[in-house]
C-alpha positions in Angstrom: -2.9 -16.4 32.4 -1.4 -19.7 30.6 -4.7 -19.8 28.5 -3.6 -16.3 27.4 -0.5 -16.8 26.2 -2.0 -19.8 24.6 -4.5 -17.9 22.6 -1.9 -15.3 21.8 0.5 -17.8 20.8 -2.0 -19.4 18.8 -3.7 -15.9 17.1 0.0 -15.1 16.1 0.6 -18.3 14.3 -2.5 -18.4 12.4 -1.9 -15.0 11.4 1.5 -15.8 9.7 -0.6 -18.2 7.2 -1.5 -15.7 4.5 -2.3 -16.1 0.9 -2.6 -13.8 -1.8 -4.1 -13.7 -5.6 -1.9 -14.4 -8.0 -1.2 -12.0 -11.2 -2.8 -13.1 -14.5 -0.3 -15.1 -17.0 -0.1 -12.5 -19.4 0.9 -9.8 -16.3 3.6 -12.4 -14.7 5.0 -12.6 -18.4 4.7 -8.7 -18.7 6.0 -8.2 -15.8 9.4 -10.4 -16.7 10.1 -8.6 -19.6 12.0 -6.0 -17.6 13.2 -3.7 -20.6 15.4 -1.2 -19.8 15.7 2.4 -21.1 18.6 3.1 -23.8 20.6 5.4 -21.8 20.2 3.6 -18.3 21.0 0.3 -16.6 18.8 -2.0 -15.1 19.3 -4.6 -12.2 17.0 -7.6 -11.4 17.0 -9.1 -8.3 15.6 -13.0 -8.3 15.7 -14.9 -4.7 15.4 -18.2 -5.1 14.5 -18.9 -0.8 11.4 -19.0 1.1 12.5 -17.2 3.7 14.5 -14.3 1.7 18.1 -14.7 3.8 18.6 -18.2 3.7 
């Protein structure tokens, strides 16, 4: 039973360690544009946190 909850314990951990492909240079600076249209507001949202709350 204890090596199960290790190996559980363990599978969950790894499987918090994701990484994904970055976007191109010219499609980050595209994407950061962020041009609204004439007769409506816009609102961007930056987080500067790892963790999204802290």
């Amino acid at each position: 039973m204890k090596k199960y909850i290790l190996a559980l314990l363990g599978t969950s951990l790894l499987s918090g360690c994701a990484t994904v492909p970055l976007a191109t240079q010219e499609a980050d600076q595209q994407a950061k544009q962020f041009i609204a249209p004439k007769d409506k507001a816009a609102l961007y949202i930056y987080r500067n946190s790892f963790f999204g709350g802290q």
